[in-house]
C-alpha angles and dihedrals in degrees: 000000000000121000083250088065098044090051096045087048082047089055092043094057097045091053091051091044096052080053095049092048096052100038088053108026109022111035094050084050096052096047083046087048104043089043090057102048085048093058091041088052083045097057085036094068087039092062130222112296127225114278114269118239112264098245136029086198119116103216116235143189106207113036137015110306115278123222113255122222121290109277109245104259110269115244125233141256138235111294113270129204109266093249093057087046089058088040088065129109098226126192100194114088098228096060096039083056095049085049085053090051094045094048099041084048084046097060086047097064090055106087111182111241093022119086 
């Protein structure tokens, strides 16, 4: 094989490989990405609810304790801006995990020696 052939295969593979890259790495990223900062901006407008009692126990004498009734849903607040919603200390699972997902993209998007 010529150098021409070898250089023209190389090319070849290096293109592949780009498509493959961002097929299987870049675009899943960027949907993950795009939908979480969709669903941050979302809670944002919402506001930051009141903070939810510690326990849903009753407490009892007799007997183990016995689940009280389901706490009214806690209204929200005036919209914040998304980086004080991320700033916020939250006590509901859902939107500590969605804190978790926005701040692990986040570090993702930081590449050393690019800015």
């Amino acid at each position: 094989e010529g150098s021409a052939e070898k250089s023209a295969i190389l090319l070849e593979w290096c293109d592949r490989m780009r498509r493959w890259l961002s097929a299987a790495l870049v675009q899943p990223v960027h949907a993950l990405l795009e939908a979480n900062q969709a669903m941050v901006a979302a809670a944002a407008a919402k506001g930051i609810a009141a903070a939810a009692p510690a326990s849903n126990f009753s407490a009892s004498l007799f007997g183990p304790p016995k689940p009280a009734a389901a706490p009214a849903p806690a209204p929200s607040g005036p919209a914040v801006s998304v980086q004080q919603w991320l700033q916020h200390a939250h006590t509901d699972a859902a939107a500590q995990a969605l804190v978790h997902q926005a701040r692990k993209l986040e570090r993702f998007l930081l590449v050393s020696g690019f800015s």
